[in-house]
Every structure is written in C-alpha cells, then in structure tokens.
VOGU-122466 format. One record per residue: residue in one letter; x, y, z of N, C-alpha, C, CB in turn. Coordinates in steps of 0.05 Angstrom, whole numbers, plus 5000, padded with zeros to 4 digits. Each point is the difference from the previous one (the first is absolute). Glycine has a CB too. Layout:
# VOGU-122466
AXYZXYZXYZXYZ
...
# end
This chain:
# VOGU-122466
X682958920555501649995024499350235019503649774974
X496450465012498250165020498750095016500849944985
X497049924997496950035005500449745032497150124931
X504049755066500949765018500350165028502949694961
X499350475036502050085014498850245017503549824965
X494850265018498550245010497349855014501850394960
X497549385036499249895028500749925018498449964984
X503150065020502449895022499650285012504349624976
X496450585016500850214999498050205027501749874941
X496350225044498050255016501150095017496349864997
X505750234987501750275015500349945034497650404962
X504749575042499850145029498250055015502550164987
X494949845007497650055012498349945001501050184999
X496349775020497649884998498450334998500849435030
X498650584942498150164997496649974996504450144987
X494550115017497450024999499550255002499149615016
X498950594962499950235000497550135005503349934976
X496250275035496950135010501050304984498349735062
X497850324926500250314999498750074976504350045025
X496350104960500050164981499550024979501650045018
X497450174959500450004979502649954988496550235007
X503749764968502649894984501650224994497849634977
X502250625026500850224997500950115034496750054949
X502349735067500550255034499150145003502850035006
X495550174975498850235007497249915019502150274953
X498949875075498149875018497449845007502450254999
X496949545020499349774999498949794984500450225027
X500249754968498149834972499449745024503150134936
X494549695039500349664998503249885010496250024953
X503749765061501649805002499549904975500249935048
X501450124939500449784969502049675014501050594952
X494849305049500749735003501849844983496250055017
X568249354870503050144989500750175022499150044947
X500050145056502550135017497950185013504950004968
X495350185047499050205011499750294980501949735044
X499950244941501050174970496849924981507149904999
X492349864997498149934984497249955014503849834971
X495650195053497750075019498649744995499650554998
X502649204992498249814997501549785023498350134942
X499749875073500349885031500849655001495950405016
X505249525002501749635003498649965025505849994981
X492949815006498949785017501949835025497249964955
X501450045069500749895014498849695004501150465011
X500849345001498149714990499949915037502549754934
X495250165078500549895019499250255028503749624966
X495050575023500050265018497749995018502250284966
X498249695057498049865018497550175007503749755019
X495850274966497350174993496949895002503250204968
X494849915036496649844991500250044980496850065029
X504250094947499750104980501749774979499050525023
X503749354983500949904988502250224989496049664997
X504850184981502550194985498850274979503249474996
X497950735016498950254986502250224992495649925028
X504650264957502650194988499450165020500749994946
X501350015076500650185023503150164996496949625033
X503950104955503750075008500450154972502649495034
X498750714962499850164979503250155001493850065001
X507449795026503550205001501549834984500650215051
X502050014939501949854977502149965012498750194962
X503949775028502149895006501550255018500049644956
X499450555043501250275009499749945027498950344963
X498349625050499849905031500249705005497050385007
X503749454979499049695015501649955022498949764959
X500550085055502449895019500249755002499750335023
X502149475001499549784996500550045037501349764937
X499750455073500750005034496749875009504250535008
X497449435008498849795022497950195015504749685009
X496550604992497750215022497350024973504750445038
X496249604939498650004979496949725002505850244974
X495749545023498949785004497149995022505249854986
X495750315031499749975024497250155009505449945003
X494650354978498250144991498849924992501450224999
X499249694977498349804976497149905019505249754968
X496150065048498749845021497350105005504149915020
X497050384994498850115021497750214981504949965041
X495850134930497950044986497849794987503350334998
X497749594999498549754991497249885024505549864973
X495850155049498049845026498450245014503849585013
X497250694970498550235005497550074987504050135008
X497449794967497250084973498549705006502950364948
X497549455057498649775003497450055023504849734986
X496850415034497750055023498050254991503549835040
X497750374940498150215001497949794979503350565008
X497749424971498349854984497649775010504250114976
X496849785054497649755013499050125021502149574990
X498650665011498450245025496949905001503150514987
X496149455047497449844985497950265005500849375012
X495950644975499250175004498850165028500249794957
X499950355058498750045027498350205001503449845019
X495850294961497950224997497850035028500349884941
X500250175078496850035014499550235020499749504999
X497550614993499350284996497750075015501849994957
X496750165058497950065024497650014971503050375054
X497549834926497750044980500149704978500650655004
X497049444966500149824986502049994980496150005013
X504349714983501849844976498949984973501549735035
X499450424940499249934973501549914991497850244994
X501749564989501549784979499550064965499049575043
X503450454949500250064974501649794983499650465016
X499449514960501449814988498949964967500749785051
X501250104940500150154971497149874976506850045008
X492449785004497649784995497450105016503549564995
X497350585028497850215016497550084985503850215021
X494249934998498050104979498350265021499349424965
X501450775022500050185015495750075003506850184982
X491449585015498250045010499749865030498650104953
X503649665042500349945039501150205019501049554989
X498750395035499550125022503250035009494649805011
X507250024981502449965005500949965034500250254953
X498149705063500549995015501949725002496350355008
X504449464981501049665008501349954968495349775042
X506250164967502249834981498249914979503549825035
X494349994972499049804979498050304980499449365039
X500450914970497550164989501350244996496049805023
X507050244967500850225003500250234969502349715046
X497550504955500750194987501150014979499850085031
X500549974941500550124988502950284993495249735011
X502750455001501550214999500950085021498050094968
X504250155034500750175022498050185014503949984978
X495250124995498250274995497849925017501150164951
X497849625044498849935003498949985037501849874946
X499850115067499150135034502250205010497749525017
X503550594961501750195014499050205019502449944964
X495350135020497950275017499149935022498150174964
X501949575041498349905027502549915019495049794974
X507850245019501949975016499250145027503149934961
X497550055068499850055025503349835011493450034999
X507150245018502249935020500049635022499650685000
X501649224981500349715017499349904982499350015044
X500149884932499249914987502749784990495950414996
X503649504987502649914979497949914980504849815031
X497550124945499949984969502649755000498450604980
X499349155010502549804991499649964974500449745041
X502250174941499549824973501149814998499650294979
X499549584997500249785000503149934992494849984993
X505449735019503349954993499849904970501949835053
X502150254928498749854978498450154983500149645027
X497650664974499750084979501550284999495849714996
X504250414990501250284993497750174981505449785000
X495450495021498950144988501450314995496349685016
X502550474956500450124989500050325009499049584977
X502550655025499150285004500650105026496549944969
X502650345035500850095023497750075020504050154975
X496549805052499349855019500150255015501549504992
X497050705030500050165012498849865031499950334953
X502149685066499649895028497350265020506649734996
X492750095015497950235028501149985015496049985000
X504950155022501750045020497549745023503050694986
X497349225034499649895009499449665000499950485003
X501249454971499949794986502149775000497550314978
X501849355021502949914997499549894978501949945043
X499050014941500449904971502049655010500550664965
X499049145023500749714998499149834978500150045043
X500949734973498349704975499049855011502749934970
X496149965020499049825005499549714980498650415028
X501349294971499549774986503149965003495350064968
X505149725016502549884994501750054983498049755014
X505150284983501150044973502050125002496450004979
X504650215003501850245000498550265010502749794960
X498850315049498950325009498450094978504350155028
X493250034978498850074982502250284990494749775020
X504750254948501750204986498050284987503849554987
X498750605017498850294992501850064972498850205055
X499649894930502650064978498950244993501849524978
X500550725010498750304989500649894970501350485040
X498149284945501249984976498049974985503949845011
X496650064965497849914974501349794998498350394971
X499849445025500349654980500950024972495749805023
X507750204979500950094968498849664986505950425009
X493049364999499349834977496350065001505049555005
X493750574998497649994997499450164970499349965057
X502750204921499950094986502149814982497950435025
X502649694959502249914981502450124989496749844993
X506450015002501950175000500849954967501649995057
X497650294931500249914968503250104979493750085006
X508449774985502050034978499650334990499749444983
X502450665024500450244984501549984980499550225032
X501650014952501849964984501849975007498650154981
X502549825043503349955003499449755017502950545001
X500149404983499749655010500750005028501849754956
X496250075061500549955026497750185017505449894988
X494150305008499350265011495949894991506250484987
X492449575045496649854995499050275023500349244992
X497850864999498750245003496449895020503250264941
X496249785086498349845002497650204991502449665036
X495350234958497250124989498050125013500749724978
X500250275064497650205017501150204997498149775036
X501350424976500450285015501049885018496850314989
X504949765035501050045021501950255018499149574978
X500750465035501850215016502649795006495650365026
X506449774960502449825003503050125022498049844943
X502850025076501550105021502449854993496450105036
X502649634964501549744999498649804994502850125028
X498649614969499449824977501549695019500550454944
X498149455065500949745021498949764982499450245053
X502949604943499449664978500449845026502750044940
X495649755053499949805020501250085029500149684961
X498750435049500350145032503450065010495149665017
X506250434970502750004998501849874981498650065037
X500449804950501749814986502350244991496049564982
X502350534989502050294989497950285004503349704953
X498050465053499350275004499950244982501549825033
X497050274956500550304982501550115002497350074996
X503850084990501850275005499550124983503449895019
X496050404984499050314987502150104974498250165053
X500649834933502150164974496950275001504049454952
X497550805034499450214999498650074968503850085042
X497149674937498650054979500349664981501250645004
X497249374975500449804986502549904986495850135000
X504850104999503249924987501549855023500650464968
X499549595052501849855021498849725000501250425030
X496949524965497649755015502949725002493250154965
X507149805002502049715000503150045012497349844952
X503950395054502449995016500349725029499750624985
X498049345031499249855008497849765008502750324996
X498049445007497449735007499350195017501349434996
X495650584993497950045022500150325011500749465014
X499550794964499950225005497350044985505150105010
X493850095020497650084987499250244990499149715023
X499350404956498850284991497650045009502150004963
X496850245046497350035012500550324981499049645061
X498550404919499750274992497850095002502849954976
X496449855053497250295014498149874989501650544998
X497549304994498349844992499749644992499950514991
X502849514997500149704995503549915012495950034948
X504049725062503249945009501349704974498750165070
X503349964924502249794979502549845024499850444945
X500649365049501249915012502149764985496250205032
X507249864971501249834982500749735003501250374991
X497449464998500149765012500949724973495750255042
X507649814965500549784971500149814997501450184991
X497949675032499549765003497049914992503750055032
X494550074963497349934985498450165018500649504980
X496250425009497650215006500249995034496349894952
X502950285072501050025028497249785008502950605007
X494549484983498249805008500349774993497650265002
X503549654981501549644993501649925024501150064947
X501150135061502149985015499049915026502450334974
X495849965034499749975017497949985026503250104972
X495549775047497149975012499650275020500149414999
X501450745004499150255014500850284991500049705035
X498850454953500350254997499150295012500549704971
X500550395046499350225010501650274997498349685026
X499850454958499750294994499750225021498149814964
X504450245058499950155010498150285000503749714999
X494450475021499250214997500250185020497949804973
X501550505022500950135013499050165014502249914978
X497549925049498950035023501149915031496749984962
X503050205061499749845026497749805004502150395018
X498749354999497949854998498849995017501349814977
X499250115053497950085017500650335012499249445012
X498750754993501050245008497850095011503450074969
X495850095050498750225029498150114977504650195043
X494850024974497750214996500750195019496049724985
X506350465002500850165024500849935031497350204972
X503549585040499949925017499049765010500650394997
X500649415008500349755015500049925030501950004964
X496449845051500249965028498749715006499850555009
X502949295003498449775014499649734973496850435040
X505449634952499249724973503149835004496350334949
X502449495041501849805001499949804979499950075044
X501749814936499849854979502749705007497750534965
X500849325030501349655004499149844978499649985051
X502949914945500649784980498350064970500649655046
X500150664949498650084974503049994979495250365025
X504849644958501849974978499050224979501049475009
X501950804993499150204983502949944965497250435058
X501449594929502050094976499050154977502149615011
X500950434977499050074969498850405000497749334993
X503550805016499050234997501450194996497449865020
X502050404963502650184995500450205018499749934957
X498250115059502550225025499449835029499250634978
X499049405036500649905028498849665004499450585020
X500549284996498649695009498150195027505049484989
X496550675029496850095019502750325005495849355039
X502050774957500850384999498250144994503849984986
X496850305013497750175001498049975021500750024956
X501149855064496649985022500450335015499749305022
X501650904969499650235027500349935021497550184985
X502149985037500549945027499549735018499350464992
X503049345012499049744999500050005035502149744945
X496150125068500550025025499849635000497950605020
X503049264996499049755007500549804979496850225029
X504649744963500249764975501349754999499950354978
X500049455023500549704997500349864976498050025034
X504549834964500649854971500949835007500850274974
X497749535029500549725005500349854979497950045035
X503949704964499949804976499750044975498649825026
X502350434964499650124970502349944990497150375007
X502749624960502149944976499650334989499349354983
X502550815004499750144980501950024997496950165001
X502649834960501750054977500150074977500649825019
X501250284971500250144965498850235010499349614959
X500650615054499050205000501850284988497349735039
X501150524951501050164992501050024967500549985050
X501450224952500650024963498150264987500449394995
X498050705020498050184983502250264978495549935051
X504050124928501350164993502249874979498750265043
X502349524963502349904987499150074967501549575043
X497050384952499549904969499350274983497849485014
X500950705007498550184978501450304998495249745011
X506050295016502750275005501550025016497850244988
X504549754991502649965020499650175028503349954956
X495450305045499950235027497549915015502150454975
X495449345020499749975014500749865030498450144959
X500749945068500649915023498949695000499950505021
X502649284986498949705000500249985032501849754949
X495650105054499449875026500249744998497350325013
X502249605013499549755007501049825020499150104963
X500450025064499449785028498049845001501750275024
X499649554993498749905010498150015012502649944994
X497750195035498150135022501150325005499049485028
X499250644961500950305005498950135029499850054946
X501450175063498250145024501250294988499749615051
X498150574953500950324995499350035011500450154973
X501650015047500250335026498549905016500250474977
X497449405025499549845031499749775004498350285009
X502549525001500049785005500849905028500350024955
X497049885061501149985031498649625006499550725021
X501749225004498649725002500349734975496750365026
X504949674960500849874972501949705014500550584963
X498149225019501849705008499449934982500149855042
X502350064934500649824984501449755002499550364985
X499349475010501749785018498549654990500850445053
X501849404947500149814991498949924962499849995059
X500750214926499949984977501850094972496349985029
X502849954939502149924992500150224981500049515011
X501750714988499750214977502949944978497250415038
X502749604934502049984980499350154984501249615004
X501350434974499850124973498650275000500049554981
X499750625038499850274997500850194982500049885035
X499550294956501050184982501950255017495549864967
X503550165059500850165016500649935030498050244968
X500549875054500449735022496649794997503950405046
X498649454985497449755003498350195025503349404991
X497850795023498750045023500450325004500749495018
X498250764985501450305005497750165014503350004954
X497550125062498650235010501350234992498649775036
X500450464951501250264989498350115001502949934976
X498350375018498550284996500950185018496249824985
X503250425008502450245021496350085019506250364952
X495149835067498550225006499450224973502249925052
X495450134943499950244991497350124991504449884990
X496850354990495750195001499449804978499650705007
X498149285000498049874978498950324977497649505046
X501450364931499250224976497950195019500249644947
X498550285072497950155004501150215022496449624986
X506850375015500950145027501049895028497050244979
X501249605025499749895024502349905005495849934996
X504750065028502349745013500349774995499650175028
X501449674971500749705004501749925022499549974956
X499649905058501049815017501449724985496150225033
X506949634982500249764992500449915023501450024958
X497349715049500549765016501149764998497250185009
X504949744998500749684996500449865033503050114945
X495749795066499649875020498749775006500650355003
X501149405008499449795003499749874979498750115033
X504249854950499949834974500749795012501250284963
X497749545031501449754993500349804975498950095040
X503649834945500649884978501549745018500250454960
X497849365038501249645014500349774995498850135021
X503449774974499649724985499349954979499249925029
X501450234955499750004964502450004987496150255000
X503349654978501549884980499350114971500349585031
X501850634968499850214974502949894985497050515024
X502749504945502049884979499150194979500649455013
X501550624975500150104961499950304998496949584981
X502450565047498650234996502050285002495649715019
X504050444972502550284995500750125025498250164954
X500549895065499750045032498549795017500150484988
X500149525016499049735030498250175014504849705014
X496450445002499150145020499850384999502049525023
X495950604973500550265003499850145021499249954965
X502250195052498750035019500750365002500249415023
X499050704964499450274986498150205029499349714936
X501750555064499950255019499950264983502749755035
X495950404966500550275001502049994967499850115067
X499449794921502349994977500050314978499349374999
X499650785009500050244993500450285020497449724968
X504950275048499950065024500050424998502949405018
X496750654947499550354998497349985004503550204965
X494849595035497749995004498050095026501949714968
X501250225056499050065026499750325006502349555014
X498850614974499850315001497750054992504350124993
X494449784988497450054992498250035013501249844975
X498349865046498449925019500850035025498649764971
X502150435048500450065022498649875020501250374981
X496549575012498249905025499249774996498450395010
X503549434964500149764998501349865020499650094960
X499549625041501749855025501049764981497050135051
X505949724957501449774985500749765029502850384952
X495249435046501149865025500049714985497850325048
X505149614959501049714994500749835024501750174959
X497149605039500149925030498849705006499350525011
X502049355000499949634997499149924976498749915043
X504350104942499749804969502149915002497550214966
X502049505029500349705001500549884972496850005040
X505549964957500349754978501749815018500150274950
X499249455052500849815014498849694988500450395040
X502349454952499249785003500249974970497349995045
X503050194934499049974970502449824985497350514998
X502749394985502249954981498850064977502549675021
X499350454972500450204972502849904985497750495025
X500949544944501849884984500350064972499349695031
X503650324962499550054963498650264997499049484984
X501550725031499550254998502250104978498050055051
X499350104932501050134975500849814979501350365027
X498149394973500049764985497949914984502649905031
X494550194974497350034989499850134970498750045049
X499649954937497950174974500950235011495249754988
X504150265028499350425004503150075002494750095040
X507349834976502450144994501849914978499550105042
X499449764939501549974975499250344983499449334998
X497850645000498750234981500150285021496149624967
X505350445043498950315014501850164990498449885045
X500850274956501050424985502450035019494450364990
X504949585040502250025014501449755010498150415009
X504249644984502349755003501250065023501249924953
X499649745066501850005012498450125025503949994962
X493549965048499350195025498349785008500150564988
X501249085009499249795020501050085020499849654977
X498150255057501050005023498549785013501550484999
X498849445024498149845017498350135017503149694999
X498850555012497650185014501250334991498749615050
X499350494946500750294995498650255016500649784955
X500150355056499050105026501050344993500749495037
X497950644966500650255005497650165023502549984948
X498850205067498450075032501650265005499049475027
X500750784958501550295007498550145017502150074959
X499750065058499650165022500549835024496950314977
X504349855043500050005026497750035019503850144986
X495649755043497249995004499850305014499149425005
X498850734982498850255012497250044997504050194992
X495250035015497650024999497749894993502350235001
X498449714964498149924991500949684979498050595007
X504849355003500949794990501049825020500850254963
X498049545035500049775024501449754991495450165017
X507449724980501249774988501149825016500850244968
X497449495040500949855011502249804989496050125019
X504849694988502049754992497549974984503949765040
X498550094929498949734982500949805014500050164955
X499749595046500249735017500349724972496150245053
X506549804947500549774976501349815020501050294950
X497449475049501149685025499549834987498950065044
X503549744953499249774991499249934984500049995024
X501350154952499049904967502349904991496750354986
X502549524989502149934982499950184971499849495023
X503350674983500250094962501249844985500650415006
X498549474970501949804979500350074979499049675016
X502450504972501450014985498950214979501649565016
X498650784989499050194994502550064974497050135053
X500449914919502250134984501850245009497049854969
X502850315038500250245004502150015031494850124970
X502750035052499950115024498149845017501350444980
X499449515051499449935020497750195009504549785005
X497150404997498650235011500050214998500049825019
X498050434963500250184986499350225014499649744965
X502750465046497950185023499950294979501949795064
X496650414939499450224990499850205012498649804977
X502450225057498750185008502850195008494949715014
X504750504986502250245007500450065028498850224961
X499749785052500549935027499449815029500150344974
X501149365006499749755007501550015033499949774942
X497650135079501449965020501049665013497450495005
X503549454993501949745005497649825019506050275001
X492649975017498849795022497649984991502450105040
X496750044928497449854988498749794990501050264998
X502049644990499949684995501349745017499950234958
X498749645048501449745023499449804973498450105067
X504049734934500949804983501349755023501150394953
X497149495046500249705024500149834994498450085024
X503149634967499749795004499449914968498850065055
X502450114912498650004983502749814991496050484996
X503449344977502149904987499750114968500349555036
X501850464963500750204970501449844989500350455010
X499349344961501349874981500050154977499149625019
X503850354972499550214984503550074975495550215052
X504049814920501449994992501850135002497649844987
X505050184992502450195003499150244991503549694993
X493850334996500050164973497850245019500549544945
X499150385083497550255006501750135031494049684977
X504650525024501450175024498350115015503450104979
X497049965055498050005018497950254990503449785040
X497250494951497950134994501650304986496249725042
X502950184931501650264983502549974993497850295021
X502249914974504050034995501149814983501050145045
X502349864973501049834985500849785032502050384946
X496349655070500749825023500849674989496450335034
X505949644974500949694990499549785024504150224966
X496149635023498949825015501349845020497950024965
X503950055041502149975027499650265019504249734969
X494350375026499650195020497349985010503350294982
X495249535012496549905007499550115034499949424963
X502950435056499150105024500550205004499849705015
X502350454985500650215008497950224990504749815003
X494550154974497650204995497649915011501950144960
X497549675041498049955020500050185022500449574989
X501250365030500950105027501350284995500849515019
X499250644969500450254998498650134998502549944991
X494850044986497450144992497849895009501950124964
X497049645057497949845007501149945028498349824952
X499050175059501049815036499549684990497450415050
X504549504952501149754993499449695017503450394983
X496249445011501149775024498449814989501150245048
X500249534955500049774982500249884979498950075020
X501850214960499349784971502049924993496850184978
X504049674994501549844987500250034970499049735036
X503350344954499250014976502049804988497950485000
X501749474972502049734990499449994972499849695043
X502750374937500550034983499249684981503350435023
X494849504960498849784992500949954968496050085037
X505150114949500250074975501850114987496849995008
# end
C-alpha cells in the first residue's frame, strides 16, 4: 500500500538534482498520526500536477473547519498549482548548456537532444549570460556551487528537475540487529536526517542507542553508520524512498554572488542550507522553485552543536534580491532570512552590512519554525567595534505571501529551543546616525494562518514604530498564539498592532 501511495506521492515536489560529490565536499560529478509522530496525512483530491502527496502534516491542535480557513485552503492550493506549472522562460544573450542524468559529458551540450553529463563538466567555461538547464524528471546528487553571472533552469518535460544533498538509503541494505525492530543500514553516510518516502514519516534524533525504540521511526547516527527503529518490518520492504540526509549547504557562492537567477529548479534533502553561503549576494532571482526538508545539522551527533537550516539564506550583504512566486516548506529554521550584524572580521578589518531592495513575493511557505527572517545588526556591541562600519536597511518587501502552520513542521518539533515559532521575526537596533541607516520593513498583503506560537517576533531594543508598515495583511489564527512575545492575548491583536506598528488594513480572526 505504500509503495502505491508513494507513487501518488513525490513529495510536494517536482524534483531534479545537479552537482556534486556524495559527501558535498566541493564540486564533484552530477551523480546521474499526528504531527507528534512526524508521520504525515494524505490529502485526496489536491489539485496539484503532482497528484496526492504528504503535505498536510497539522494535528487537531490547529484544524479548522471556518470558512476564512476554507478559503485559504483555496487560495494555497491554486498557488502551489501555478508555481508547480510555471512554464520555462530561460533566455540569455550568451550560451545554453544542457544537462541530464543519461547525458554524456563527451557531447558538446549545447541542445537538449546532446547534452551533458556533468556540472563540472563546463563550469570553468561558464561566461556572464550564459545559462545552465536540466533536465526535467531527473535528479541529481551533491553540492552545486553557482558563477555569478549565470541563470540556472529546465528544460524537457515533467517535474522540476531535483537537487537533493542526500544518499539513496535503498541502494545499500538495511540489516536486523539484535534488538527487535531496530535495522542498521550497511554504507557509510554523513547522517543529518533521514526522509522515508518524501515525507510520508520523518526521523527524529535520539542521542544514543539506548533511546532508539522509545519511538516509530527514531534514528541513531554514531558517526559512521545510522540505526533506525522501525517495528513495523525491514524500512526497504516498507518503503520505495529513502533519503539519508547530509551535512551540507546545497547550492552555495564562492565568496560572492552577482547576477544569477534560478527557475523552476527543485532543491531538497539537506542538513544545513537549500542556497547559502553565497557571501556578498548582489542581484539574485528565484523564480518557480520548491524547497524542502532542509537543515537539522547537529541534531544527532551533539546536543551543543549549532543546527541550521534555511531555506534561502543572505549574510550582512544582500542588495537587488527577488524571491517570488515559489514554494518553500518544512524548514528546520526559516523559509527565507537576511542576517548578520555589522562587525570586525578575524583579520581586523571592518564589515559593512547591506540589505537593500529585498523583495519576498507571492510565495507560499508551510511547516517551517520562522517563515520570514528579517534580521539587522543582531549583535548591536558589535557596532563599537567597527566604527567605520556602515548598517543600511532599506526597501524590503514581503508582500503577497501566505504563510502557514508555522512551527508545525520536523524542525520545530526537534529543536533545543522551544516555543520561538513566529511568521516573521525581525530585529533592526539603533536609531539612524552616522553610520546606521534603517529604513521601513514593508509587510502588504499577506496571509498569516495559523502560527503555533507568535505572529510577530520583534527583538529589537530600540524598535521604532515607523520601521515596520503592516498593510492590508490577514492573520488567522488560533486562541493559543499572540501577536509577538509575551503574554499578549489575543483580544488585544489590534490594539497592539496599532500601538507598536504603522498599521492600516489588516484583519485578524480567531479560526480555532
């Protein structure tokens, strides 16, 4: 029934993966119940290209049956439908290479019918204007390092091509230990996380073998080999997809990014970022993209290590940025963040931070522990350091998004820190002087539905009211969450609105 079901299934997403060795360590070959039990409920009839897939993963704590609820439903649904049939439009002044998982990296790759192989394989000959398509329908393996002047797409027919940072948990074998239930698989792997049939059920981290059977489907990773408790029989019987999370960002810079743009690519499966570590990003485009299951690094092997895992990261500069019209879930951390303070770098030097001309549009983020980060100066003893640092925040844009089931995901079941869901979380200290420049954030016309937690999480000590404009947003939302912190109750939604934010239009409405 499964194995059935999990064709129906392919996740939420049309994947296809470009890149890497099996380890991440830079570029390789393209290797051609409840929310409590992380084991996800099918939806029947979900108007998808994809068909019926384990998306809906909320328990009885959030359901609703209101009509505004319904209504959403709708409006996500005919959202992820369009990012998903986004058609391709790739076109570029320089040349087009075609990659694909049947490729052969002694063709020329110039044409669909003669293409490529590998990544590696013309990365060096990349030139500004160029693009890089793959093929729809295959997936590929590892991590993927972008050239700044590049657009990344697809090309052929199918599902979005997929990226995964994982290992093929059935290409090996999962062999009976001594304890009943409990099957030990036989590669090596770098283990983050552990994904069965693209969501169906989900891993969760125990810290030693003794814990493993407390729960279905807890996994052991001791740095070499991963156990996993599975008492319902062997996991490769069970089940047709296994992915062995690893621990890596998947696509990521070379010190610095400029002028790229990526459409209708499908990232998953990775233990800290889906696209980060690019450094100073100037110019970037995210069209028609899926990413999911990202993050977790750390869970399994020390409790003190630091866990990551966004979506789309930006550190301390990021200018010219449009995300827009695509589908981010199941984060470990957010779906979307710009962070990092001003400060000295090890070598002395200054740092500069920039955030200018964000835009986050028309996307449709679900499951994830933050939604939105929209992070400043978050170390603000840092600014004494750097005197001749500059902090300029200035046209960022979230508009148009619906966001949902925040803090309802994998990642905020298992985190060290509890209780710090929000939809948007924002911190921006200091007043504008010299060397600190803070324009308005611009939140219009989104939908919040139904945040475990907090609406809106602010951090900053000397929050000025006319930083954030809140226009025209609708907030559904249970008894059980409050606009940001505290103990703000939920009959006071406007008035705190309109006391701490410049206000006008929204709506909020109790669903639960």
């Amino acid at each position: 029934m499964k194995k059935i079901i999990s064709i129906l299934l392919v996740l939420c997403l049309c994947f296809s993966l470009v890149a890497c060795g099996g380890s991440g360590a830079g570029n390789g070959k393209v290797d051609a119940g409840g929310t409590d039990d992380f084991v996800a409920k099918e939806i029947e009839g979900n108007p998808t290209t994809l068909g019926v897939f384990y998306r809906n993963v909320i328990g009885a704590d959030i359901a609703s049956d209101d009509e505004a609820v319904k209504e959403v439903d709708k409006k996500a649904d005919e959202m992820l439908k369009k990012i998903e049939e986004l058609p391709d439009s790739v076109s570029v002044s320089g040349t087009t290479y075609y990659i694909a998982n049947d490729g052969d990296d002694k063709n020329d790759g110039l044409s669909a019918d003669k293409p490529k192989n590998s990544y590696l394989s013309i990365k060096g000959q990349l030139k500004e204007g160029d693009a890089v398509l793959f093929n729809r329908g295959d997936i590929f393996r590892g991590q993927l390092t972008l050239v700044s002047g590049i657009t990344y797409g697809a090309y052929g027919e199918g599902i979005k091509p997929r990226f995964y940072g994982s290992v093929d948990g059935t290409e090996g074998e999962w062999l009976e230990t001594s304890t009943e239930g409990v099957y030990t698989y036989n590669k090596t792997a770098m283990c983050s996380n552990v994904i069965f049939n693209n969501g169906e059920a989900i891993a969760r981290p125990v810290y030693s073998m003794a814990d493993i059977t407390k729960k279905k489907y807890n996994v052991y990773f001791n740095g070499s080999r991963i156990s996993v408790y599975s008492p319902d029989g062997n996991p490769e019987e069970i089940f047709d997809s296994i992915e062995i999370v690893e621990d890596y960002t998947l696509f990521t810079g070379n010190g610095g990014v400029k002028n790229i743009k990526l459409q209708n690519l499908c990232l998953m499966y990775t233990g800290v970022h889906h696209l980060g570590s690019l450094g100073a990003a100037y110019g970037l485009e995210v069209e028609g993209c899926i990413m999911g299951y990202c993050g977790g690094r750390g869970l399994y092997s020390n409790r003190n290590t630091t866990t990551l895992g966004n979506c789309i990261e930006f550190w301390s500069v990021a200018k010219d940025i449009n995300i827009h019209d695509s589908y981010f879930f199941q984060a470990f951390d957010a779906a979307l963040t710009h962070q990092g303070p001003t400060s000295v770098t090890p070598t002395g030097q200054t740092s500069s931070t920039d955030y200018t001309n964000i835009h986050y549009e028309n996307n449709l983020i679900e499951y994830c522990t933050y939604d939105i980060e929209a992070f400043s100066c978050s170390r603000i003893a840092e600014q004494s350091k750097s005197p001749n640092g500059t902090f300029t925040y200035n046209d960022v844009y979230i508009r148009g998004n619906i966001c949902r089931y925040t803090g309802w995901g994998w990642g905020s079941m298992d985190r060290k820190d509890k209780n710090v869901y929000a939809n948007i979380k924002y911190r921006a200290e200091g007043e504008n002087n010299t060397n600190i420049h803070v324009k308005p954030l611009y939140i219009e016309n989104n939908i919040f539905d139904r945040s475990r937690k907090r609406v809106l999480a602010i951090s900053t000590p000397e929050f000025n009211k006319a930083n954030m404009i809140l226009k025209n947003n609708l907030f559904l939302e249970t008894d059980r969450a409050n606009i940001f912190g505290g103990n703000t109750l939920k009959k006071d939604y406007m008035s705190e609105i309109n006391k701490y934010f410049t206000a006008e239009g929204n709506t909020f409405k109790i669903v639960g």
